[in-house]
VOPAGU-2260 file (C-alpha; in pm, 1 decimal, decimal comma):
REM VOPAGU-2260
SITE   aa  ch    i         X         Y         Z
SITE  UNK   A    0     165,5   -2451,9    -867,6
SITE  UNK   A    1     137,6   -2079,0    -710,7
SITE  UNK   A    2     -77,8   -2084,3    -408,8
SITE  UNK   A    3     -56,4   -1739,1    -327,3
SITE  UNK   A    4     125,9   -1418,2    -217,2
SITE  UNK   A    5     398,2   -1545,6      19,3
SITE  UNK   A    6     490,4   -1177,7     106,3
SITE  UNK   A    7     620,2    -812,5      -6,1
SITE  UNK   A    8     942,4    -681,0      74,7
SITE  UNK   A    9     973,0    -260,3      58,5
SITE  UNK   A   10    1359,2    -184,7      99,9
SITE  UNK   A   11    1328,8     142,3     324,2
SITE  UNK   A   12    1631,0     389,3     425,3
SITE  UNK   A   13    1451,2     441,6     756,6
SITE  UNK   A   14    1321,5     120,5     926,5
SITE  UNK   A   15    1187,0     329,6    1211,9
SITE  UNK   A   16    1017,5     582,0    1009,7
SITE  UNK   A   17     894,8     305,5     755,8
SITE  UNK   A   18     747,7     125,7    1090,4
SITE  UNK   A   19     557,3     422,6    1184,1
SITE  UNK   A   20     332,5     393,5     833,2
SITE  UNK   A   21     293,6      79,7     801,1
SITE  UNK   A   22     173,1      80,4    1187,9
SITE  UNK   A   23      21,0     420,5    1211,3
SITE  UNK   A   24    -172,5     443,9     826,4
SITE  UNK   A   25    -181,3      53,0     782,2
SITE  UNK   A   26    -281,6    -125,8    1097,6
SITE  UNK   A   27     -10,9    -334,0    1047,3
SITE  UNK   A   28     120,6    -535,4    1366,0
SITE  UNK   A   29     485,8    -593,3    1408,6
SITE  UNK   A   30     578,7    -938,6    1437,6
SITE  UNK   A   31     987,4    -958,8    1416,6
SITE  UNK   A   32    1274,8    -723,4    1438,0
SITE  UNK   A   33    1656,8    -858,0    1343,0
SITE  UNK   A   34    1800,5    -585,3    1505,1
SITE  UNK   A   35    2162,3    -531,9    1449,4
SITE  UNK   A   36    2130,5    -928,9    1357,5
SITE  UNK   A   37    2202,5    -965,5     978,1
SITE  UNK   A   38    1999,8   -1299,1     823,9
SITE  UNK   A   39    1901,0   -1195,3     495,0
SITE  UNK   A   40    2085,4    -898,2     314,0
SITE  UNK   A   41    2028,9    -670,6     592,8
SITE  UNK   A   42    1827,4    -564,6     897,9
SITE  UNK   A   43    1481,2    -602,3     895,5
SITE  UNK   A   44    1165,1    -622,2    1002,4
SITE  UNK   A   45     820,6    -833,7     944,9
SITE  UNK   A   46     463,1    -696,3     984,2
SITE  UNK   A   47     133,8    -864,8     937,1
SITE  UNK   A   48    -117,5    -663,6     785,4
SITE  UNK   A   49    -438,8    -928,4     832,5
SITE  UNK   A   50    -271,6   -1197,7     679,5
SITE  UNK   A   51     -41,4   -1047,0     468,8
SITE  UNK   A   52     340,0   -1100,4     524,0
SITE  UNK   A   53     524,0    -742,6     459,3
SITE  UNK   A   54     948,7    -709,8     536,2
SITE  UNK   A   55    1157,2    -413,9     537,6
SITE  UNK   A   56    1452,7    -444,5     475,1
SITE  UNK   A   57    1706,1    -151,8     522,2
SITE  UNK   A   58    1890,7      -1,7     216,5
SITE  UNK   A   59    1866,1     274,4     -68,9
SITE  UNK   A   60    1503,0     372,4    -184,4
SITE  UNK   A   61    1459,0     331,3    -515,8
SITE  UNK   A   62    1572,7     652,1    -736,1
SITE  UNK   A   63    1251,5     799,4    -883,3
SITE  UNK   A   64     858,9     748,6    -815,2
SITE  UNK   A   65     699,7     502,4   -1052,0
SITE  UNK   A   66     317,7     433,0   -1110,4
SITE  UNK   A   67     405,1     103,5    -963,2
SITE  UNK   A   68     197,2      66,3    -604,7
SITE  UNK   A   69      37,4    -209,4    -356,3
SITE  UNK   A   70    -336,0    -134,5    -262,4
SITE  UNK   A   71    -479,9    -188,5      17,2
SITE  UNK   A   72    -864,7    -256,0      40,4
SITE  UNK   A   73   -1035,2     -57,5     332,4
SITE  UNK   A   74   -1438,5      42,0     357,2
SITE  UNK   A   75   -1564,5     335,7     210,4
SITE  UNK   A   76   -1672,9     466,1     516,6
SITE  UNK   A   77   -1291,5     455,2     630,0
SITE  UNK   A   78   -1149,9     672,3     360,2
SITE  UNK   A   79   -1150,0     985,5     561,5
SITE  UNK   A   80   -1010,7     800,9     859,6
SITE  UNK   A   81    -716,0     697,1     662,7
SITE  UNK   A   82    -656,5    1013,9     435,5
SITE  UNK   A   83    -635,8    1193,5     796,7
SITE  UNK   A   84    -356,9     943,7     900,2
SITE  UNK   A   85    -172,1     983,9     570,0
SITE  UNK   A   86    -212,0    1375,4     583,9
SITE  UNK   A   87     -87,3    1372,2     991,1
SITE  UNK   A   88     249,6    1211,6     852,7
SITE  UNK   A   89     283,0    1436,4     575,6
SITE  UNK   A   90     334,5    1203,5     336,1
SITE  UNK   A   91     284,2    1318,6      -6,6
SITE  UNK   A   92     -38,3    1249,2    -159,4
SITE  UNK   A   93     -89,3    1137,7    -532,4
SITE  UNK   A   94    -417,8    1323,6    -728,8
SITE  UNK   A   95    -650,8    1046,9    -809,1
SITE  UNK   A   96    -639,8     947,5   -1146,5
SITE  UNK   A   97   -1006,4    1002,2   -1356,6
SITE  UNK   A   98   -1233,9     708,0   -1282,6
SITE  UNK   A   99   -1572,6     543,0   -1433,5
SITE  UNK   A  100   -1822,6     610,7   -1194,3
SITE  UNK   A  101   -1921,3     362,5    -950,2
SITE  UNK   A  102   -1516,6     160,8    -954,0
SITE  UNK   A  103   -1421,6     291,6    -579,1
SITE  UNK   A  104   -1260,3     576,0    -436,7
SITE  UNK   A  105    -855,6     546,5    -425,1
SITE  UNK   A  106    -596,1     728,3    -188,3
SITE  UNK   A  107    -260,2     740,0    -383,6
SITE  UNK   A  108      19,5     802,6    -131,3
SITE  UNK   A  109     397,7     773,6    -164,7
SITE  UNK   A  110     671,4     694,1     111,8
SITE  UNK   A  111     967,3     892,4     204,8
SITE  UNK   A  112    1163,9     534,9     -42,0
SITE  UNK   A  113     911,1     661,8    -354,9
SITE  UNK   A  114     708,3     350,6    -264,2
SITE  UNK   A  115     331,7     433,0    -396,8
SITE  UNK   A  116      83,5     278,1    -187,3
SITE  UNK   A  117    -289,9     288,9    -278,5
SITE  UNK   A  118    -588,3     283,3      -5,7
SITE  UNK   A  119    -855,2     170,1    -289,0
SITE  UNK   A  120   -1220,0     129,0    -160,3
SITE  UNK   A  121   -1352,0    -101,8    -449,4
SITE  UNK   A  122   -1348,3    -443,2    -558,3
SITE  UNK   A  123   -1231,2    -647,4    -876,6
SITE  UNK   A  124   -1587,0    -755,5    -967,7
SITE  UNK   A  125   -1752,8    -379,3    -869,8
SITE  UNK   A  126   -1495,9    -265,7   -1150,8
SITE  UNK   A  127   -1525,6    -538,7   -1413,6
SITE  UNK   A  128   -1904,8    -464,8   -1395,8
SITE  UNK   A  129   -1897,6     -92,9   -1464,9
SITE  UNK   A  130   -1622,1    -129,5   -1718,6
SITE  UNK   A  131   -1873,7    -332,6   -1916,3
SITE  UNK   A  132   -2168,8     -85,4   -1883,7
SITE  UNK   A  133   -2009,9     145,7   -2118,0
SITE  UNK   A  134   -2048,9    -148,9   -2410,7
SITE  UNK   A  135   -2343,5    -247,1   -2302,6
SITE  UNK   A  136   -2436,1     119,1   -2353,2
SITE  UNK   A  137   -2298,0     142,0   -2724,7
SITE  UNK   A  138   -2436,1    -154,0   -2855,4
């Protein structure tokens, strides 16, 4: 039986510069470096951000940018905090897509690797609920 999200692993050309997102934008704390130390397919690093398990490993970023993306859940009240850390590393920002009104505000950014990473401000059940107003509405 699944009891959870073990962890994430971003493969990242840069280690260093990958360290300074996750750290800088993310709050994450860094927990383990291999340094030149090879145990898993090669160096890396491990970061907690809460409880969440994230590695890096060091290798090729992936080819082209995809739709595919981790989000993070921060406070509305934080949004402008964390679009100012995303703008001071200059990485490039994603336009939000169209939303239902009410579903949470969303900061699409992409790494330097063409990871997308979202900073979403909503919940599951916030969105479920106004995704079934517009039913309600027509029936």
């Amino acid at each position: 039986m699944i009891q959870g999200l073990s962890h994430m692993t971003f493969i990242a050309r840069d280690l260093e510069r990958m360290t300074t997102i996750l750290t800088e934008v993310l709050d994450a704390r860094e927990i383990y470096a291999s340094g030149d130390d090879t145990f898993s397919v090669s160096r890396e690093k491990f970061f907690l951000i809460g409880d969440l398990w994230i590695a890096i490993m060091e290798g090729e970023p992936l080819p082209t940018r995809t739709y595919n993306h981790i989000a993070f859940k921060i406070d509305d009240a934080d949004f402008d905090l964390y679009a100012q850390r995303v703008k001071q590393l200059g990485l490039d920002i994603r336009p939000p897509r169209p939303r239902v009104e009410g579903e949470g505000r969303s900061l699409y950014f992409y790494d330097m690797d063409n990871h997308m990473f979202e900073l979403h401000t909503g919940t599951l059940s916030e969105r479920l609920a106004h995704y079934k107003r517009p039913a309600e509405a027509a029936a």
